[in-house]
C-alpha positions as CSV (number, residue, x, y, z in Angstrom):
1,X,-19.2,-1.3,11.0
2,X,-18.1,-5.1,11.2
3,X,-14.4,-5.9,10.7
4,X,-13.4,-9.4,9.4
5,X,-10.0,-10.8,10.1
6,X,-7.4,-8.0,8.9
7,X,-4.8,-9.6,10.6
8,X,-2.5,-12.1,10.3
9,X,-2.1,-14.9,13.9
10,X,1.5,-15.9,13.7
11,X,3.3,-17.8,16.2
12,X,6.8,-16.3,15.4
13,X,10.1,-17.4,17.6
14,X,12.9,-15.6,17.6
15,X,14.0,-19.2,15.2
16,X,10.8,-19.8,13.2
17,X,12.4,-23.0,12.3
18,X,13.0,-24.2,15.4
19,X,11.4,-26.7,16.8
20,X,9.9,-26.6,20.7
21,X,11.9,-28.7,23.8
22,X,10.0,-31.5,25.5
23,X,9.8,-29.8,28.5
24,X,8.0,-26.6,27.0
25,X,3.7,-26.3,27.4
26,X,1.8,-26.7,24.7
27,X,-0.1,-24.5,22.6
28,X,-3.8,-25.9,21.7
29,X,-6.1,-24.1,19.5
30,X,-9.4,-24.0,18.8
31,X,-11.8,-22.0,16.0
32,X,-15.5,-21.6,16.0
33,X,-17.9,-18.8,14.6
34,X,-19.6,-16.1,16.4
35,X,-20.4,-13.1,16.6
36,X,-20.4,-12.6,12.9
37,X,-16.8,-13.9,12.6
38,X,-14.2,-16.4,12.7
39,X,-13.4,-16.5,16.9
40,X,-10.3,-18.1,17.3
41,X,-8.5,-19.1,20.9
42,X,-4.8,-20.7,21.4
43,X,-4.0,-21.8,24.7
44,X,-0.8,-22.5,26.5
45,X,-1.2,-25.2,28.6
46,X,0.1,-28.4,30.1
47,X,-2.8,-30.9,29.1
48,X,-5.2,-30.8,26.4
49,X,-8.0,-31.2,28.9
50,X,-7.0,-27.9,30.9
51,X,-6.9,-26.3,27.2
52,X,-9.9,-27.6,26.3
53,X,-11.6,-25.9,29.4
54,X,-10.0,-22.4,28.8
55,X,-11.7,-23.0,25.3
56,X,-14.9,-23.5,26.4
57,X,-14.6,-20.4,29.1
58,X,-13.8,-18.5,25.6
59,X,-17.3,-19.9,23.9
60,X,-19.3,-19.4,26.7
61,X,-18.3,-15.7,27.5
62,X,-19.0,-14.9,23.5
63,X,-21.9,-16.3,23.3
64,X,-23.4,-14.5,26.8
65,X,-22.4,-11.4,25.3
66,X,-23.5,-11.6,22.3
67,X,-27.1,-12.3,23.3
68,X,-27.1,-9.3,24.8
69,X,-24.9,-7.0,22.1
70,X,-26.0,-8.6,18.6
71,X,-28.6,-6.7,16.3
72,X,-29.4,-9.6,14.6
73,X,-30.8,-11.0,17.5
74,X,-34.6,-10.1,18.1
75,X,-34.1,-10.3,21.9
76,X,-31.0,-8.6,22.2
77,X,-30.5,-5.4,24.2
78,X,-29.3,-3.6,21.5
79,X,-32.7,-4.9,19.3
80,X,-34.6,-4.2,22.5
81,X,-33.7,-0.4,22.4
82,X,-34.0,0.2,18.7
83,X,-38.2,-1.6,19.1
84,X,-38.7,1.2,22.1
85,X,-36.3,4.4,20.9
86,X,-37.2,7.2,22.6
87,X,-38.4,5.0,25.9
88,X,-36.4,3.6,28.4
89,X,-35.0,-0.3,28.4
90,X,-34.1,-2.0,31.1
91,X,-30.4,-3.0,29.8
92,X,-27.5,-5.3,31.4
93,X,-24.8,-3.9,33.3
94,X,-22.4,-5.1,29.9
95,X,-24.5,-3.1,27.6
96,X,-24.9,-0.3,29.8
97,X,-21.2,-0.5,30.3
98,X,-20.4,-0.4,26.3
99,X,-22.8,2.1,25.8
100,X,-21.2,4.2,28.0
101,X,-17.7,3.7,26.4
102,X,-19.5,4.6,22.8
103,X,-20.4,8.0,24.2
104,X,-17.2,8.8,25.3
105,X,-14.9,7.9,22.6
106,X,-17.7,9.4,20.2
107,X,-17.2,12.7,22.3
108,X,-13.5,12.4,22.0
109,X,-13.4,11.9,18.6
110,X,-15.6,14.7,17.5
111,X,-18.5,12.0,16.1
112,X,-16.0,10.4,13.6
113,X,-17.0,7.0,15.7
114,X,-20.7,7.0,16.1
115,X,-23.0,4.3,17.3
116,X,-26.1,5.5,15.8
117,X,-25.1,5.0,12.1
118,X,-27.6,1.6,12.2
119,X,-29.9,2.8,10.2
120,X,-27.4,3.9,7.2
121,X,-25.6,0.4,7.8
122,X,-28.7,-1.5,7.0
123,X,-29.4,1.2,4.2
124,X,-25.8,0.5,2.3
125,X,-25.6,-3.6,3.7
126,X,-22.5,-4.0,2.2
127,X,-21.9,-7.3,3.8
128,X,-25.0,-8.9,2.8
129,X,-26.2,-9.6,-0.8
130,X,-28.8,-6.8,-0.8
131,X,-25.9,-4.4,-1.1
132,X,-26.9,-1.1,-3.1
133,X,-26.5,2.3,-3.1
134,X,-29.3,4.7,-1.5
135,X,-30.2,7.8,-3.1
136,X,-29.5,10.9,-1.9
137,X,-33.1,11.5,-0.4
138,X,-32.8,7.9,1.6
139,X,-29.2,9.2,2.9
140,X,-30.3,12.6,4.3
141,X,-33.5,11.1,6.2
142,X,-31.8,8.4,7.6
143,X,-28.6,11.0,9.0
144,X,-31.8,13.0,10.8
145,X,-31.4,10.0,13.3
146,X,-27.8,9.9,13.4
147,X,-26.1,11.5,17.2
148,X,-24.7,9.7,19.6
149,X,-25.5,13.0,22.0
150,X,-29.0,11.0,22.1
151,X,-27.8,7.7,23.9
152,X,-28.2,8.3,27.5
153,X,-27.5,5.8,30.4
154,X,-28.5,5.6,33.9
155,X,-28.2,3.6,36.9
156,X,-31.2,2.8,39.4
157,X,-31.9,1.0,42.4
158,X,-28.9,-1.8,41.0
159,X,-30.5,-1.9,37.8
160,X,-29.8,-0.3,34.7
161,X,-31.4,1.2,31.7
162,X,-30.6,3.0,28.4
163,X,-32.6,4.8,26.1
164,X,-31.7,6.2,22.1
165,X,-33.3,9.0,20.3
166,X,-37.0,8.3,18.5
167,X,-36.1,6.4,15.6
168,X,-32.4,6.4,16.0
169,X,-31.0,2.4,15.2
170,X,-27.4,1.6,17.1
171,X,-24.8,-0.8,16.0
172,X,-21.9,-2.2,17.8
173,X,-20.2,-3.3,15.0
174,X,-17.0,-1.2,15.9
175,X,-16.8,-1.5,19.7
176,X,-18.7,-4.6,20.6
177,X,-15.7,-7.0,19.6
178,X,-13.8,-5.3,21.2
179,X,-15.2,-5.3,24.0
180,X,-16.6,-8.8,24.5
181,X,-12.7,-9.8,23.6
182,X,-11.9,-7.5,26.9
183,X,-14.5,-9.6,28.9
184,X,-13.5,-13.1,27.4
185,X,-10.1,-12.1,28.7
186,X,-10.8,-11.2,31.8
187,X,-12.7,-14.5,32.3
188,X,-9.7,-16.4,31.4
189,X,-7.3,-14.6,33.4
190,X,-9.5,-15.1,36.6
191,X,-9.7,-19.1,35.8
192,X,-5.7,-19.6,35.1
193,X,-5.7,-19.2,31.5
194,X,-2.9,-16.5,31.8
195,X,-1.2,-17.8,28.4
196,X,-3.9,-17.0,25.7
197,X,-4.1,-15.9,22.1
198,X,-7.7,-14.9,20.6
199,X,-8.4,-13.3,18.1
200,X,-12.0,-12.1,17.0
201,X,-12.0,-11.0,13.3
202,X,-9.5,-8.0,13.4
203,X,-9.5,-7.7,17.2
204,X,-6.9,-9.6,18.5
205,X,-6.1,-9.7,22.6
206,X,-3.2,-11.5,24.1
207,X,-2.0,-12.1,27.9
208,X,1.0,-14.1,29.1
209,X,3.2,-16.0,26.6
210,X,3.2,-18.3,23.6
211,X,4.8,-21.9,23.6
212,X,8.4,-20.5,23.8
213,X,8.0,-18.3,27.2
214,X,8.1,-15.5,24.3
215,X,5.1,-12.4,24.1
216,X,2.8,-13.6,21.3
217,X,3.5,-12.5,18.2
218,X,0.7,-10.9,15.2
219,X,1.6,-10.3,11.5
220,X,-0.4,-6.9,10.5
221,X,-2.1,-8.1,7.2
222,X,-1.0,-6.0,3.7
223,X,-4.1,-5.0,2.6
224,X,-5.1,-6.3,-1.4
225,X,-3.0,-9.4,-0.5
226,X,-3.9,-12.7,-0.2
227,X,-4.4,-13.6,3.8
228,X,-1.1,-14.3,5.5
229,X,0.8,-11.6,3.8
230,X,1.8,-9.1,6.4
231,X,3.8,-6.1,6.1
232,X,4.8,-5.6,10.1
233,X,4.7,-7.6,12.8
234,X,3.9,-6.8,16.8
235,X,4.3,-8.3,20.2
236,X,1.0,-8.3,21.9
237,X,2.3,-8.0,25.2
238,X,-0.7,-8.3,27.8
239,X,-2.7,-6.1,24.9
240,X,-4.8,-5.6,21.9
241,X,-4.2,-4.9,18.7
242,X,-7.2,-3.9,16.2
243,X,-7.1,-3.2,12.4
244,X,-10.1,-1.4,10.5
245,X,-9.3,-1.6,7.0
246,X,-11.5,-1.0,3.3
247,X,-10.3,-3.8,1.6
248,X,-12.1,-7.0,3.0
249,X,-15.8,-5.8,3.1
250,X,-16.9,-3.9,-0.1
251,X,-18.7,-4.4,-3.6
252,X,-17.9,-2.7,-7.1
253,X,-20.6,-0.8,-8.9
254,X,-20.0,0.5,-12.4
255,X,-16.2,0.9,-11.5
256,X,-16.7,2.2,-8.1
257,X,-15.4,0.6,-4.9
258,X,-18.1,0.7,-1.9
259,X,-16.4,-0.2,1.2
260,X,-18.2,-0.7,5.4
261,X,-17.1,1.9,7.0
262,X,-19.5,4.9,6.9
263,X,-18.4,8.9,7.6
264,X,-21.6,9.5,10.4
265,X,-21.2,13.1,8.9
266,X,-22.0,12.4,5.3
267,X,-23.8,9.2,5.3
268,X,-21.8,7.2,3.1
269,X,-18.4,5.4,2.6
270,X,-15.2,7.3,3.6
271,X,-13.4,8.6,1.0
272,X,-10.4,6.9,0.9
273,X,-7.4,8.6,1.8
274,X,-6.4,5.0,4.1
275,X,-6.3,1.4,3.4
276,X,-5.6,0.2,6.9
277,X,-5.7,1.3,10.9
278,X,-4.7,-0.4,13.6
279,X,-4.3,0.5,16.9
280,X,-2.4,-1.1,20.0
281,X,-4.1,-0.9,23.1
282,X,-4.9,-2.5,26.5
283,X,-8.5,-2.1,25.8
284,X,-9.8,-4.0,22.9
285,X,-13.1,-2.0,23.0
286,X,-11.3,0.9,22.5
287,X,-9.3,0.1,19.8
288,X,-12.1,-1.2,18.2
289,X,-13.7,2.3,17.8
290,X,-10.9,4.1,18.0
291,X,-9.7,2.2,14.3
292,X,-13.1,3.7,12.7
293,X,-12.9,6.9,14.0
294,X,-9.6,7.8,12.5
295,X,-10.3,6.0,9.5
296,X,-13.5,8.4,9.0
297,X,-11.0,11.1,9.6
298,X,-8.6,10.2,6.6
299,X,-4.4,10.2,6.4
300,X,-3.8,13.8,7.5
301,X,-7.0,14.6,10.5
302,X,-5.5,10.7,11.8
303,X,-2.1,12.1,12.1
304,X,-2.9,15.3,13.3
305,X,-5.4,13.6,16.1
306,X,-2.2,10.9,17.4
307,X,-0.2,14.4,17.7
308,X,-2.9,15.8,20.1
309,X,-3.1,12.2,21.4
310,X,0.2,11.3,22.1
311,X,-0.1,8.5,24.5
312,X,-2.2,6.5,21.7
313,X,-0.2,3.5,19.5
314,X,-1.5,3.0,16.1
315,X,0.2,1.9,12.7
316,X,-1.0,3.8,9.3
317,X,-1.1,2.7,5.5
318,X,-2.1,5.0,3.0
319,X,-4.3,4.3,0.3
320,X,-1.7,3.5,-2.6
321,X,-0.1,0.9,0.1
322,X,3.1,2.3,-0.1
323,X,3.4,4.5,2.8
324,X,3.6,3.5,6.8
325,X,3.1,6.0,9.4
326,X,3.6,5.0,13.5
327,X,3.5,6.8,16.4
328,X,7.0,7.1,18.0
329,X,5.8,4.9,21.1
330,X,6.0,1.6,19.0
331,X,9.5,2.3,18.5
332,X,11.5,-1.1,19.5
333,X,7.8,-2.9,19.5
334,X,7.1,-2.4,15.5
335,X,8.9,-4.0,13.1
336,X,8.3,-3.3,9.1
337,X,8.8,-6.5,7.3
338,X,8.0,-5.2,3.8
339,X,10.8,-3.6,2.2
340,X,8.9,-1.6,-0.5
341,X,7.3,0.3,2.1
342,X,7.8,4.0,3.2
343,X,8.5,4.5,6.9
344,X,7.4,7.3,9.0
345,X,7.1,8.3,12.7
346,X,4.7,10.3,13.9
347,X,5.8,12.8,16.6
């Protein structure tokens, strides 16, 4: 359940017009692709040549981990543990790590985030050309093999190893940003590069402050407009913010929308009830699955679940686009920049 770039980097003083003092760092930035996305960083620093090596810390760490997360790659530890399900597979300490995380935010969200969906991923590949709808038949065979219960994790002599169900596929897609944006930060932070910005698809992570001495600033994208339209805007103050949305990965068939992200319970694309999640957190990782999970669950289950969860921070928009609904804890951090929209708090 991949997400592309659902929101919107902005570098937003409390002047957008104005322009920086001499004596102020400057902010360097730097794109590349990995990890099935755009990976961007932006750097505070006070040379391009220190910039330039908290950009390389970022590619390096992205592209360790996703060696070991990616199931595209034949020698990954994820495609390791799909060739021998049902056996056990020697795994890093990362995977067995983000393995563990999957099983308890699947627990804690009833299934609606599920790691074992990989085989009805591959069945629906909505991101990739062969996109098609499965029969009914293909849908119920493939949800035999779909339980995260079946993931188990162990630690041995310093070593560790993970095994999945006989025939059960997993996919990262909805934590392993996340979580390899935790561990790029944390790489940074222990070299100096306190004042970052990165952003990986529609996981964004930010520490320190932007070229102003001011928390960087993100622009949460309207969803069926153009890039660069956003409808609120939020200080990522030593934090994460993540957006699962149905509007950037999909195809159309005979007047029907198809959209990524799959109900683990029914086998196929979540009725829409939501056009957009995002959740603010100091984990990426768990933001990253927490987004699906209450997206699987719809408008009303979401609310009800941020009731029961109140220490949670996430921002709602309803399918139609014209309702907002945000926990109460965002109060004085959220601020709604489209005027056609119809507030809520949830408390």
């Amino acid at each position: 359940m991949k997400k592309l770039l659902l929101l919107s980097l902005i570098l937003l003083s409390s002047n957008p017009f104005a322009a920086p003092s001499e004596s102020e760092q400057k902010v360097y930035s730097n794109t590349t692709w990995a990890i099935g996305t755009i990976v961007t960083s932006q750097v505070k620093a006070d040379s391009e040549e220190r910039a330039n090596f908290c950009h390389k810390l970022v590619n390096d760490e992205t592209r360790k981990l996703e060696y070991l997360l990616s199931a595209y790659d034949p020698d990954s530890d994820i495609s390791k543990l799909g060739k021998n399900a049902g056996s056990w597979v020697e795994v890093s300490k990362e995977t067995a790590e983000v393995l563990r995380l999957s099983n308890k935010i699947s627990s804690e969200t009833n299934g609606t985030y599920d790691p074992t969906v990989g085989a009805l991923v591959k069945l629906w590949s909505v991101d990739q050309d062969t996109h098609r709808i499965p029969g009914n038949e293909e849908i119920k065979n493939a949800l035999k093999n779909v339980g995260y219960s079946s993931i188990e994790v162990k630690t041995e002599n310093g070593k560790n190893y993970a095994k999945i169900g006989p025939n059960q596929e997993i996919t990262l897609g909805a934590i392993g940003k996340g979580y390899i944006a935790d561990k790029v930060m944390e790489v940074l932070l222990k070299n100096g590069c306190s004042d970052s910005l990165l952003s990986f698809g529609g996981n964004i992570i930010g520490s320190g402050t932007n070229g102003e001495n001011q928390p960087w600033r993100v622009g949460l994208q309207t969803p069926a407009k153009d890039r660069g339209y956003y409808f609120a805007v939020l200080p990522v103050d030593n934090a994460s913010i993540v957006t699962s949305g149905d509007y950037e990965k999909f195809f159309v068939q005979d007047g029907v929308k198809y959209h990524h992200l799959l109900n683990p319970l029914t086998g196929k694309p979540v009725r829409a009830t939501l056009s957009s999640v995002t959740i603010y957190h100091k984990n990426s990782a768990t933001a990253d699955a927490l987004c699906t999970a209450l997206f699987v669950m719809g408008w009303d289950d979401a609310i009800n679940y941020l009731k029961e969860h109140p220490y949670l921070m996430a921002v709602l928009m309803d399918e139609d686009h014209r309702k907002v609904a945000y926990t109460k804890n965002l109060e004085g951090k959220l601020r709604i920049v489209d005027d056609y929209l119809k507030a809520s708090i949830i408390q």
